[in-house]
MARMAR-564326 format. One line per field, with one value per residue: residue number from 1; x, y, z of N, C-alpha, C, O in turn. Coordinates in Angstrom, 1 decimal, m for minus. Layout:
BEGIN
num <- (NUM ...) $
nu <- (X ...) $
nv <- (Y ...) $
nw <- (Z ...) $
cau <- (X ...) $
cav <- (Y ...) $
caw <- (Z ...) $
cu <- (X ...) $
cv <- (Y ...) $
cw <- (Z ...) $
ou <- (X ...) $
ov <- (Y ...) $
ow <- (Z ...) $
END
This chain:
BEGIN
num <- (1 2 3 4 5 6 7 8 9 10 11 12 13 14 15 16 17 18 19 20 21 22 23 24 25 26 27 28 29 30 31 32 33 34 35 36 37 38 39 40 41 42 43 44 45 46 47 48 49 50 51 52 53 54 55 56 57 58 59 60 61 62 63 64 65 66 67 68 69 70 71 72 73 74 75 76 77 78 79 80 81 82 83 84 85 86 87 88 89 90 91 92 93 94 95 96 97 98 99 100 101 102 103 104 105 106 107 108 109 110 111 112 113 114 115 116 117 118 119 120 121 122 123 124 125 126 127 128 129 130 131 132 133 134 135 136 137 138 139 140 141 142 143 144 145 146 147 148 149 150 151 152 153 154 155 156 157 158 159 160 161 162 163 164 165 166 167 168 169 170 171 172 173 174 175 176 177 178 179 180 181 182 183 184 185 186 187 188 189 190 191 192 193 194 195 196 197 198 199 200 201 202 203 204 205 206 207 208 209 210 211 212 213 214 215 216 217 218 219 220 221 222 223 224 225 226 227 228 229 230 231 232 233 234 235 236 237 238 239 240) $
nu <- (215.0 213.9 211.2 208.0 205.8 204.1 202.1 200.9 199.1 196.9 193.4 190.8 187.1 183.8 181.2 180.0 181.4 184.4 185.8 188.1 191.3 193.8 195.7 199.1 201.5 204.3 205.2 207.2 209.5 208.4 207.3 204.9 201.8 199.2 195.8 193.6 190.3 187.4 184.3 183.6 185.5 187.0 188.9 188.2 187.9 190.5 192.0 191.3 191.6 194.6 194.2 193.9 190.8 189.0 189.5 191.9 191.0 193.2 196.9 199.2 200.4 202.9 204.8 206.8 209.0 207.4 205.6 201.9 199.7 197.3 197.3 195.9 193.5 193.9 196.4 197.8 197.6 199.2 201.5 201.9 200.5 197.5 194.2 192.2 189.3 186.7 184.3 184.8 183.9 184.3 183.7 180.8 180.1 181.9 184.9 187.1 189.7 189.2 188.9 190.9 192.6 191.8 193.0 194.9 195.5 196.1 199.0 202.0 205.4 206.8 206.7 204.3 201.3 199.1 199.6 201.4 200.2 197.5 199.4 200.2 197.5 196.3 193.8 192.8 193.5 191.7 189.4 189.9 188.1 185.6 182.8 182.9 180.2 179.6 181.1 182.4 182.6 185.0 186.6 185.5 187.4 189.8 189.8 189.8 191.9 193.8 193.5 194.4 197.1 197.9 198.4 201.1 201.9 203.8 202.9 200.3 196.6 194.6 191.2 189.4 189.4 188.7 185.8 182.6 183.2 183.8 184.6 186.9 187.2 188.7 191.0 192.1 192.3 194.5 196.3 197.3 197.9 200.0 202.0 202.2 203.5 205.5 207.7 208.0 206.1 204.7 202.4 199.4 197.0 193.7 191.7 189.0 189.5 190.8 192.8 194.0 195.2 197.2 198.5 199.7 201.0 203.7 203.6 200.9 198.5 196.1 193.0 190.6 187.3 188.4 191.2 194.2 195.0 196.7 199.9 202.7 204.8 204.7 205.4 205.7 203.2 200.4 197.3 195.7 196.4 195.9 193.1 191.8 192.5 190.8 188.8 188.7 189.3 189.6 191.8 191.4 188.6 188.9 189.8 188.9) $
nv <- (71.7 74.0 76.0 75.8 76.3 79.3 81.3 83.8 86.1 85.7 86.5 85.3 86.3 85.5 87.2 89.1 87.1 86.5 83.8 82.6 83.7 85.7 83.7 82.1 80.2 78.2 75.5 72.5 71.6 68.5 67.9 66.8 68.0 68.0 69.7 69.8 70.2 71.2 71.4 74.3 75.6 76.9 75.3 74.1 76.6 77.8 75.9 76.3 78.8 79.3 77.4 79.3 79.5 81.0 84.3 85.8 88.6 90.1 89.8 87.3 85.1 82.5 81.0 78.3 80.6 82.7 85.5 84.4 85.6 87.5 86.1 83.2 80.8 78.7 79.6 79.0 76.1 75.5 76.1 74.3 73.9 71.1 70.9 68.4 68.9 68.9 66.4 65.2 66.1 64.6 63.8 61.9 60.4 59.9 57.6 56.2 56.2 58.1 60.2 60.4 61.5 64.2 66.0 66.4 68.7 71.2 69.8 69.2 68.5 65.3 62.7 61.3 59.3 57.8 55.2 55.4 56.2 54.3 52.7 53.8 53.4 50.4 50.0 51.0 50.1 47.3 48.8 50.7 51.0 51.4 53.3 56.5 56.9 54.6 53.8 53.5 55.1 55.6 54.5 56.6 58.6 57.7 58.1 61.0 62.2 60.7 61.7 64.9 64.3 63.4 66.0 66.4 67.8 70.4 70.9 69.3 69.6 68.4 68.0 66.9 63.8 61.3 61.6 60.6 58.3 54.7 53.0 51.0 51.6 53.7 52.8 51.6 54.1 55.6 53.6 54.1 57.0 57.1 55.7 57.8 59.7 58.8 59.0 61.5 63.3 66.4 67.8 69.1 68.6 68.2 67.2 65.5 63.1 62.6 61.1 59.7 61.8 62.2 60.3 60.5 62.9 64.9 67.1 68.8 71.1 72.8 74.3 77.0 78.4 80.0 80.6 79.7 77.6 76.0 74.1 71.8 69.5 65.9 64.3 65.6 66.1 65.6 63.0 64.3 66.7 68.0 67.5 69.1 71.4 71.1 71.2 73.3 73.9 74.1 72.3 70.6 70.6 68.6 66.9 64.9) $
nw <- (51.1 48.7 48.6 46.5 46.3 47.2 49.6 50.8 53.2 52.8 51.7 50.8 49.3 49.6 48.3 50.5 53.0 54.5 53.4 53.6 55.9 56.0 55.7 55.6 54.0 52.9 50.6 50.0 47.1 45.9 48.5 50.5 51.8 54.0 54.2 56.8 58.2 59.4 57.9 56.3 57.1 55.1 53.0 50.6 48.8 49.5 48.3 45.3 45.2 44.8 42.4 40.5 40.7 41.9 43.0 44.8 47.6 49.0 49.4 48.4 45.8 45.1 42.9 42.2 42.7 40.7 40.6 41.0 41.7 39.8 37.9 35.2 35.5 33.2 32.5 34.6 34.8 32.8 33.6 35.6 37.6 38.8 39.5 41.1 41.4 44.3 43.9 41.6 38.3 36.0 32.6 31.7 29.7 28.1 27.8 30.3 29.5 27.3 29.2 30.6 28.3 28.0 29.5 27.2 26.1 28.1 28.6 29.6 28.6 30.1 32.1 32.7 31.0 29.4 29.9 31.8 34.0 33.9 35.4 38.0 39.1 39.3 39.4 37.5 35.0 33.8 33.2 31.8 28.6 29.6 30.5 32.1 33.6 34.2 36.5 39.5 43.0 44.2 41.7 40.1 41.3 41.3 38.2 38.2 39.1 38.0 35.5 36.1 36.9 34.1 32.9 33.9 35.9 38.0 40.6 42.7 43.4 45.7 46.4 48.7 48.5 50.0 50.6 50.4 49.9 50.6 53.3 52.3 49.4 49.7 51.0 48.7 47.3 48.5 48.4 45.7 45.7 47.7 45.7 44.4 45.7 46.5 44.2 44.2 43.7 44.4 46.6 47.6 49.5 50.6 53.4 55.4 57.1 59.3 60.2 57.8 56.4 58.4 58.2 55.5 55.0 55.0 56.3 58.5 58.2 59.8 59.5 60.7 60.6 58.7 58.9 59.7 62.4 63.6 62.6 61.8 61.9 60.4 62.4 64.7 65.8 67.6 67.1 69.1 69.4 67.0 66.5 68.5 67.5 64.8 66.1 67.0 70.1 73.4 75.2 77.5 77.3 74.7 75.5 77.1) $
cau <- (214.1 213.2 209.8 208.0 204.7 203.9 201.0 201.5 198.8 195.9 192.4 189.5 186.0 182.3 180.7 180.6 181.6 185.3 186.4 190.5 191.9 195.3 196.6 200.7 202.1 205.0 205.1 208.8 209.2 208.8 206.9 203.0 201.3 197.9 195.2 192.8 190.0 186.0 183.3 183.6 187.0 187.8 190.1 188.1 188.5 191.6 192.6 190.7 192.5 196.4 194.5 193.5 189.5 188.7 190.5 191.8 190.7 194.1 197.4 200.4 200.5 203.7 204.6 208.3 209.7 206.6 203.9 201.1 198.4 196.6 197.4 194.3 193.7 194.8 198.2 198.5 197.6 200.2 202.9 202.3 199.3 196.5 193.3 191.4 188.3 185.5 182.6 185.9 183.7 184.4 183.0 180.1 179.5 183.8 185.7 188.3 190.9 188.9 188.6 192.5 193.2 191.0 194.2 196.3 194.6 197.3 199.8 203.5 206.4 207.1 206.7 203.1 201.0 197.7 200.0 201.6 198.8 197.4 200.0 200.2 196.2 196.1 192.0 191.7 193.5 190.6 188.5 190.0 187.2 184.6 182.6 183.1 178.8 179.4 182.4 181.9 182.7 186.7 187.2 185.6 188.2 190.9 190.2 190.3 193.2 194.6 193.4 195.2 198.9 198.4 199.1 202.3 202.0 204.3 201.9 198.7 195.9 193.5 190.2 188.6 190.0 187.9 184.5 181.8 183.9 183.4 186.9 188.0 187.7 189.6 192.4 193.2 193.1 195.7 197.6 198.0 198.9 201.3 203.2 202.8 204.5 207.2 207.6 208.4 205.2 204.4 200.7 198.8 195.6 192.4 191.2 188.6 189.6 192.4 193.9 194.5 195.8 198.2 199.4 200.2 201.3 204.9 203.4 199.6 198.1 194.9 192.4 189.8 187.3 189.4 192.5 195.6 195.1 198.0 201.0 203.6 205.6 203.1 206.0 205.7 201.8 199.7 196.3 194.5 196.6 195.2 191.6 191.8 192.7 190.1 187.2 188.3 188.2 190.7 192.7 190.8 187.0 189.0 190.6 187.5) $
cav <- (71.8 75.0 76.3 75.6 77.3 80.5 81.9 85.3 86.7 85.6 87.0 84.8 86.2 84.7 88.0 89.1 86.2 86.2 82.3 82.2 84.9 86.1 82.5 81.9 78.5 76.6 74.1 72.7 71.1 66.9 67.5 66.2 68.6 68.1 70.6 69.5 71.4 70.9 72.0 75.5 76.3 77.4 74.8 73.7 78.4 78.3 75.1 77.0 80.5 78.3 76.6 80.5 79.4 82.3 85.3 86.4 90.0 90.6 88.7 86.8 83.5 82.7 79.4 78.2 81.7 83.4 85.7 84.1 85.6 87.8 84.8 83.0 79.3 78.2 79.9 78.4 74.8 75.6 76.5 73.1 73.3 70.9 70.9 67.7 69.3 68.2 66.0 64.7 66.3 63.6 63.4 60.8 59.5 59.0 56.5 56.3 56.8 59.0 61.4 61.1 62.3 65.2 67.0 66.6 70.1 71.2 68.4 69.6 67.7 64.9 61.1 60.5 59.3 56.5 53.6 55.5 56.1 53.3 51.8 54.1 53.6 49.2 49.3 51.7 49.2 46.3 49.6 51.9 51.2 51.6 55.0 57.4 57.2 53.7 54.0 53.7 56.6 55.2 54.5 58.3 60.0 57.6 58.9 62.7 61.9 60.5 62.9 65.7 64.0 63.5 67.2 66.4 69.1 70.5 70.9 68.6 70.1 67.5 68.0 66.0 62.6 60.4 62.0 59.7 56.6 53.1 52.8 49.7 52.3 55.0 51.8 51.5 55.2 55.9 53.3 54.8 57.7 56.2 55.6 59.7 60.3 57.7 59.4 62.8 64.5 67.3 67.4 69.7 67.6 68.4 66.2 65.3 61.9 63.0 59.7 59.4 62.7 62.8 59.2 60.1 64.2 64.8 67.9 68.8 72.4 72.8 75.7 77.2 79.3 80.3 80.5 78.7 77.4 74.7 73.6 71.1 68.2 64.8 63.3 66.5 66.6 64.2 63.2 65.1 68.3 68.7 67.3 70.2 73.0 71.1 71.9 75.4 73.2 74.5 71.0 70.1 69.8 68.1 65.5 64.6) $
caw <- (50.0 48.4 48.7 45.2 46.3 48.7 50.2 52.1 53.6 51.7 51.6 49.5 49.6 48.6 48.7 51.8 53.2 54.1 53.5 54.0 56.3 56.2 55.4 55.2 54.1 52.2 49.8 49.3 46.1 46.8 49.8 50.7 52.6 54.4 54.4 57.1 59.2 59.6 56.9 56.3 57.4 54.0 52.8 49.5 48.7 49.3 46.8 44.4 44.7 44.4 41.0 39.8 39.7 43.0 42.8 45.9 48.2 49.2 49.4 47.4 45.6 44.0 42.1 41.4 42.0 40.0 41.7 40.3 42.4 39.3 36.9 34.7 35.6 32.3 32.7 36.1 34.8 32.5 34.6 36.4 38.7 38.6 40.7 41.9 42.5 45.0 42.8 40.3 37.6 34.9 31.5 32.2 28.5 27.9 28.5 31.4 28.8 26.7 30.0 30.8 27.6 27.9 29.9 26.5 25.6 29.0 29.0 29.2 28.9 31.4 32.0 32.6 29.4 30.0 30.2 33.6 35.0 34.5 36.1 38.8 39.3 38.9 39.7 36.3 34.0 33.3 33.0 30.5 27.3 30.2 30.6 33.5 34.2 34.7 37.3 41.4 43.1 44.0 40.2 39.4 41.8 40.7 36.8 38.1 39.9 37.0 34.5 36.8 36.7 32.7 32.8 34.2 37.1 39.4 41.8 42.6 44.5 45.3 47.0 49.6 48.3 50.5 50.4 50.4 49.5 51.7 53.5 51.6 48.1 50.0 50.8 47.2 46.3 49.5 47.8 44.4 46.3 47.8 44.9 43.8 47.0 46.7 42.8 44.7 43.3 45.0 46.6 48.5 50.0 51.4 53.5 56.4 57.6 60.4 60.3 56.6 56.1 58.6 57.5 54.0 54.8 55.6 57.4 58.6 58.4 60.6 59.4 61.2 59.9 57.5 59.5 59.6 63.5 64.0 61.7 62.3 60.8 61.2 63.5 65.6 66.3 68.0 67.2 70.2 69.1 65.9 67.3 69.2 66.6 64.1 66.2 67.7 71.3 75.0 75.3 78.6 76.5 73.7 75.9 78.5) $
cu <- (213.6 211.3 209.4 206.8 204.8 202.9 201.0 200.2 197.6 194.3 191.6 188.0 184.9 181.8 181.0 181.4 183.4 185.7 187.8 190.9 193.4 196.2 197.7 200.9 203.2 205.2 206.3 208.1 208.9 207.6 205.0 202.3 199.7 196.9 193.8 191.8 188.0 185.2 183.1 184.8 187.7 189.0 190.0 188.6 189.7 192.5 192.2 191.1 193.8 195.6 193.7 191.7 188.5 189.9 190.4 191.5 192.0 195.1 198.5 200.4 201.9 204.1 206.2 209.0 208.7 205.6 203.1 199.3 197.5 196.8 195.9 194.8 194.4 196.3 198.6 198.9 198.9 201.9 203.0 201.5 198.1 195.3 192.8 190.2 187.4 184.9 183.2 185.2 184.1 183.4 182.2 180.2 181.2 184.0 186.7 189.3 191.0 189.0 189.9 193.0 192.8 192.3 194.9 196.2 196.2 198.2 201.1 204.1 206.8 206.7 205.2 202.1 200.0 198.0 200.7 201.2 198.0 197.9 200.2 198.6 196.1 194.6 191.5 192.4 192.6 189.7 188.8 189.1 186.0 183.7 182.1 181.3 179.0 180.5 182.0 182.6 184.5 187.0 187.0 186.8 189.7 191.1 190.4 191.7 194.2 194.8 194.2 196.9 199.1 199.0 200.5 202.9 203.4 203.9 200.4 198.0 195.3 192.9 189.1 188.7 189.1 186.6 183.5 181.9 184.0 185.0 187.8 188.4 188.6 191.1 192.9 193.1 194.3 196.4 198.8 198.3 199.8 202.4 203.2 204.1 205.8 207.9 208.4 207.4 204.7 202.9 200.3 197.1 195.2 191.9 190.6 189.0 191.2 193.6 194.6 195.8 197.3 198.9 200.0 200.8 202.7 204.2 201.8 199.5 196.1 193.9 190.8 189.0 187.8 190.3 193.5 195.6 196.3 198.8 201.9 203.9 204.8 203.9 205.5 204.7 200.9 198.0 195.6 194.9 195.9 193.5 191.1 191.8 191.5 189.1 187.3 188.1 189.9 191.1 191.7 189.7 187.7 189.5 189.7 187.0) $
cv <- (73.2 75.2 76.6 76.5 78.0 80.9 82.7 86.1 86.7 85.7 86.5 85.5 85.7 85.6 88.9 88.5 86.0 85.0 82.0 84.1 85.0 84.8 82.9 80.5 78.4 75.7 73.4 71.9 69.4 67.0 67.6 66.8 68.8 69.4 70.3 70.8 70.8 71.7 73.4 76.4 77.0 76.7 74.8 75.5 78.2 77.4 76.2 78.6 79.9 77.8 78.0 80.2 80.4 83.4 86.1 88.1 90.5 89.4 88.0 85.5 83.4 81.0 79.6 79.8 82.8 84.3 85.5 84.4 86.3 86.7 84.1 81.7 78.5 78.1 79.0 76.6 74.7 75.4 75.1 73.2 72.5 71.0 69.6 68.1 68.5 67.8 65.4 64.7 66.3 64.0 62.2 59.7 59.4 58.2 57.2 56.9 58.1 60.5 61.5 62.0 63.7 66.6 66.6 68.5 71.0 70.6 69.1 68.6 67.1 63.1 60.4 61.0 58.3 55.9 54.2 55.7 55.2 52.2 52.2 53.9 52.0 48.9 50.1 50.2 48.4 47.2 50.9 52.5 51.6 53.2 55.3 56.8 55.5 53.0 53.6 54.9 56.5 55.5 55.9 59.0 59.3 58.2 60.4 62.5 62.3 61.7 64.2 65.4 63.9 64.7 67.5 67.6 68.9 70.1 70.0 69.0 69.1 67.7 67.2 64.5 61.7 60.6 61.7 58.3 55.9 53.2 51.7 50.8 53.5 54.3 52.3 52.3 55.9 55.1 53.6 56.0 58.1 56.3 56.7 59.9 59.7 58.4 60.7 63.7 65.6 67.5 67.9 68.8 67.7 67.2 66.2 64.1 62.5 61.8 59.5 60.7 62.6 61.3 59.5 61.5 64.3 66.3 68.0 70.7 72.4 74.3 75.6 78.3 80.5 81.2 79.6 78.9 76.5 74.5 73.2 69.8 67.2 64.3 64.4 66.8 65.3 64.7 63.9 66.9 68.6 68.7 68.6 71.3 72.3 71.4 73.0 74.9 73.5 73.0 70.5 69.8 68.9 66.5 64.6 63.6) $
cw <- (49.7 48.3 46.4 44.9 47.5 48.7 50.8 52.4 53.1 52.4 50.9 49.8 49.1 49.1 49.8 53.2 53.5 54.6 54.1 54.6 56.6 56.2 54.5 55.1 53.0 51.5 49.7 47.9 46.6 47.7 49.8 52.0 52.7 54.8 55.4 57.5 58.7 58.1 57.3 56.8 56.5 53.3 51.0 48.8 48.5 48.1 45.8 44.0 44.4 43.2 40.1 39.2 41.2 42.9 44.2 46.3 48.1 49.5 48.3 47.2 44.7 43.9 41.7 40.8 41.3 40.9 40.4 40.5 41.1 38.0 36.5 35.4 34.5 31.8 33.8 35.7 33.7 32.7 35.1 37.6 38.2 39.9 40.1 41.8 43.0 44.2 41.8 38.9 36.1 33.6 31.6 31.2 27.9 28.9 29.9 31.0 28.0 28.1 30.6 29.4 27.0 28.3 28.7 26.4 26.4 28.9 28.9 29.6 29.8 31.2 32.3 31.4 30.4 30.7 31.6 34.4 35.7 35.7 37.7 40.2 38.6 38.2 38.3 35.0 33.1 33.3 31.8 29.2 28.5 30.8 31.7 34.3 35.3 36.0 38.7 42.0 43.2 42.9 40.1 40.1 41.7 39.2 36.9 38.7 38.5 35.6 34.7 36.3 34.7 32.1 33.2 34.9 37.9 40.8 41.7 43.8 44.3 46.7 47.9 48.8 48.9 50.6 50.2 49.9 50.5 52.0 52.6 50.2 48.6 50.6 49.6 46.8 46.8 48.9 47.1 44.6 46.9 47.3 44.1 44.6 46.8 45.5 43.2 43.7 44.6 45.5 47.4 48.9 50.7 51.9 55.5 57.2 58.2 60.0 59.3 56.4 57.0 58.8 56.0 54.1 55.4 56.4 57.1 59.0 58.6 59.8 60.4 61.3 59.6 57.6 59.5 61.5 64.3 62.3 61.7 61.3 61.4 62.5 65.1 66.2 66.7 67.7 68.0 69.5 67.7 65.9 67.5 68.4 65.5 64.4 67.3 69.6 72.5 74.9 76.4 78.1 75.5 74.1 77.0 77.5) $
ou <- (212.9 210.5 210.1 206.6 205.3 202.5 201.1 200.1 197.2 194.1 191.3 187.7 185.0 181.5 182.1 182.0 183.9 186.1 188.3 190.9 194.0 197.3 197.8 200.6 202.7 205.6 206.8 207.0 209.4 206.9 204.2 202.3 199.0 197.3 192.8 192.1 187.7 185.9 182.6 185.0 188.7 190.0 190.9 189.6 190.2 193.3 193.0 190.9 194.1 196.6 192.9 191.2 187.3 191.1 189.4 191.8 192.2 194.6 198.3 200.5 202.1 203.9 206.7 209.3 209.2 204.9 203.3 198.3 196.5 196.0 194.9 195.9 195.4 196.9 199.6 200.0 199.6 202.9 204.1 201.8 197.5 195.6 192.8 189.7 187.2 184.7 182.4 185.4 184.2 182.3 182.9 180.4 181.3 183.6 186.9 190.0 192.0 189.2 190.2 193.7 193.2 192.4 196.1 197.2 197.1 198.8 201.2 203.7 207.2 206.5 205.0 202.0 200.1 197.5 200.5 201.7 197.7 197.3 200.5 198.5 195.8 194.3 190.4 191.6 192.5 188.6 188.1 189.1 185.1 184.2 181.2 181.3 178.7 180.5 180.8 183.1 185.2 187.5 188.0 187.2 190.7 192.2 190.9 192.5 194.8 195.7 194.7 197.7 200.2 199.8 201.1 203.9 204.0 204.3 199.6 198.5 195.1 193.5 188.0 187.6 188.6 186.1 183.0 181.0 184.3 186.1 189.0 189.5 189.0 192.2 193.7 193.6 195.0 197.6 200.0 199.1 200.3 203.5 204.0 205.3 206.9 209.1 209.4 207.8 204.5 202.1 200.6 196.3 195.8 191.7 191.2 188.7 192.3 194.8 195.8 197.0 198.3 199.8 200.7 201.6 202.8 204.9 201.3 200.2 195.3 194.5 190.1 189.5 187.6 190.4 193.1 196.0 196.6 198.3 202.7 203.3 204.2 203.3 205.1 204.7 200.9 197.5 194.7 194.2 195.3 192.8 190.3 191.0 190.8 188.3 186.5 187.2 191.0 190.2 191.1 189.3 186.9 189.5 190.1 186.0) $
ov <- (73.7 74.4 77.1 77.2 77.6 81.0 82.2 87.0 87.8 85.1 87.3 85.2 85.4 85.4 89.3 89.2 85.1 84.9 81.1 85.2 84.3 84.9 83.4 79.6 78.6 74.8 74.1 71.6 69.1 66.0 68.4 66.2 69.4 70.1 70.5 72.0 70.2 72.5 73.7 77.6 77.6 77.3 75.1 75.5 78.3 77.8 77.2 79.2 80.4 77.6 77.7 80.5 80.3 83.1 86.8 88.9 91.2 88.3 88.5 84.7 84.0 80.1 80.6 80.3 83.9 83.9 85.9 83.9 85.6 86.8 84.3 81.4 77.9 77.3 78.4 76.0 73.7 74.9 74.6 72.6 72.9 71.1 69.5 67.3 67.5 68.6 64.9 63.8 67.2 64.4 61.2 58.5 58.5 58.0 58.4 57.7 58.8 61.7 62.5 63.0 64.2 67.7 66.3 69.2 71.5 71.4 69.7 67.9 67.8 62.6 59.2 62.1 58.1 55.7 53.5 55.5 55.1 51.3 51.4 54.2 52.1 48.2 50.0 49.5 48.7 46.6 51.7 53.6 52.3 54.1 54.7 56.3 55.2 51.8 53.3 55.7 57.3 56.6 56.6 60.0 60.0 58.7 61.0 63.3 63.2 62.3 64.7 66.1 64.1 64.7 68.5 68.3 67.9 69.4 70.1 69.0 68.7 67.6 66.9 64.2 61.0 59.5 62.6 57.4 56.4 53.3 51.6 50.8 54.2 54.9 53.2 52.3 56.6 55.5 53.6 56.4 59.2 56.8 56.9 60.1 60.1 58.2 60.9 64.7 65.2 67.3 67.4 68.6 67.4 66.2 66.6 64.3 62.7 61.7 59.2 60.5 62.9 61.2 58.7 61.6 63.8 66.5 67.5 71.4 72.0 75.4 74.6 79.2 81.6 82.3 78.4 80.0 76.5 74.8 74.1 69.4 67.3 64.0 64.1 67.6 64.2 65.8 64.4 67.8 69.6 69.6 69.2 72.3 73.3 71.9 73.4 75.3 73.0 72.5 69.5 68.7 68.1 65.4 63.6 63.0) $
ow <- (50.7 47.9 45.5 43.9 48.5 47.6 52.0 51.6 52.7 53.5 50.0 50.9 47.9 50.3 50.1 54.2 52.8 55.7 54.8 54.0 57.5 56.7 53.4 56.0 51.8 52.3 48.8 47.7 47.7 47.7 49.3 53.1 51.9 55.7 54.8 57.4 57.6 57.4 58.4 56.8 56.7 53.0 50.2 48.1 47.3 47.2 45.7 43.0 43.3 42.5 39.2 38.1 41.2 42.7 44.7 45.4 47.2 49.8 47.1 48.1 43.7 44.7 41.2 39.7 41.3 41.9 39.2 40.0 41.1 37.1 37.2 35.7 34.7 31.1 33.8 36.0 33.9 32.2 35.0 38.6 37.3 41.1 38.9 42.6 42.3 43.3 41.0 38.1 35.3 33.8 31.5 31.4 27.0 30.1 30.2 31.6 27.9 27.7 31.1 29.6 26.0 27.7 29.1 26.7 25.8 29.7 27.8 30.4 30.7 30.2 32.2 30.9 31.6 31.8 32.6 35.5 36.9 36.4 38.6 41.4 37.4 37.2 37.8 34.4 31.9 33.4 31.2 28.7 27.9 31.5 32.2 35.4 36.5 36.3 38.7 41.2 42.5 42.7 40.0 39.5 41.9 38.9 36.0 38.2 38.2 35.0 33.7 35.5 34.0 31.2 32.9 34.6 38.2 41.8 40.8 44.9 43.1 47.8 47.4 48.3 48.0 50.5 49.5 49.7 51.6 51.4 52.3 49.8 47.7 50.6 49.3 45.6 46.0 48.8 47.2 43.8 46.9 47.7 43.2 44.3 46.9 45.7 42.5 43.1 45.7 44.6 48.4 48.0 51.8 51.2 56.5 58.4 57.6 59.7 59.5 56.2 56.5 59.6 55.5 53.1 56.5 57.4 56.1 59.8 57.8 59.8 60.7 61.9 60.0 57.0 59.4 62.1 65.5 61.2 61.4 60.3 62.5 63.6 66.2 67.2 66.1 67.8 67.4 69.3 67.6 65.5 66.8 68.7 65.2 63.6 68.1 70.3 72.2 74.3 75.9 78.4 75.2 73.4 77.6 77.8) $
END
């Protein structure tokens, strides 16, 4: 599989603050790559420098062949990146449908429209006339979800996915992403729950303040090894 996105050496800062250091990674096209690592590791930064909304210190982003690192967000989402972000900062007083079709504005040519969404996302169906405020937190991060793919991205960044959701509503949104993956969407995903991530990621990339500490194919890494690189811990404290 060719590499669809690159990251060479990447530099984010928040002021003084430097967030992502000298991060390298991969994307092929097809392929579901986990971004795990503890609060503050820099993961949510670095989505946000790949969807052009931080502009990185130093460093190379390139997209399908493109360097895209001085690129605007709007060009990017263009090109075929969407972001997810943290908080699925929804339209409260639209509908479900009214707030998927908010990405027509972006939308490039491709096969997802409401009706495939819907279908791809069962729990928004019997909710489509119903408005965002009145949502549960599942439904809200299945409508950003969804709202995301109506752009008919290359690339899907999506941001802490499970995030204050009850495990039964983070079941049926791993479902419906499920059937991205099965689809051959492309999907970079942040995420704190070890277990989920590295059930749904054909590879897991570890950070540590805001380093790239571990990185391996899921078959190739065992829960304790990435344990270990998630909280910065010698193998012998991690395994006691």
């Amino acid at each position: 599989m060719s590499a669809l996105l690159t990251v060479e050496s990447l530099d984010v800062r928040h002021g003084l603050l430097q967030a992502v250091r000298q991060v390298s990674f991969e994307v092929a096209e097809g392929e579901t790559l986990a971004l795990v690592g503890a609060n503050g590791a820099g993961k949510s930064t670095l989505l946000r420098a790949i969807a052009g909304a931080h502009r990185p210190a130093a460093g190379r982003i390139g997209f399908a062949g493109q360097d895209i690192t001085r690129r605007p967000a709007h060009r990017r989402a263009r090109a075929g990146i969407a972001l997810v972000p943290e908080g699925r900062r929804l339209f409260p007083e639209l509908t479900v449908e009214e707030n998927l079709q908010v990405a027509n504005a972006s939308r490039r040519s491709g096969s997802w429209d409401v009706d495939t969404v819907l279908e791809a996302f069962p729990l928004l169906q019997p909710l489509r006339r119903k408005r965002a405020v009145s949502l549960s937190g599942g439904e809200q991060q299945a409508t950003a979800i969804g709202r995301a793919l109506m752009t008919n991205p290359r690339l899907l960044l999506l941001d802490e996915v499970s995030l204050g959701l009850a495990p039964v509503v983070v079941e049926g949104v791993y479902r419906s992403l499920a059937n991205l993956i099965e689809a051959g969407t492309t999907i970079l995903l942040v995420e704190q729950d070890l277990a989920r991530a590295m059930g749904a990621a054909d590879r897991v990339l570890c950070m540590l303040e805001g380093r790239v500490v571990l990185e391996g194919l899921r078959g190739q890494l065992t829960r304790e090894q990435v344990t270990e690189a998630y909280f910065g811990l010698p193998r012998q404290e991690a395994t006691a």
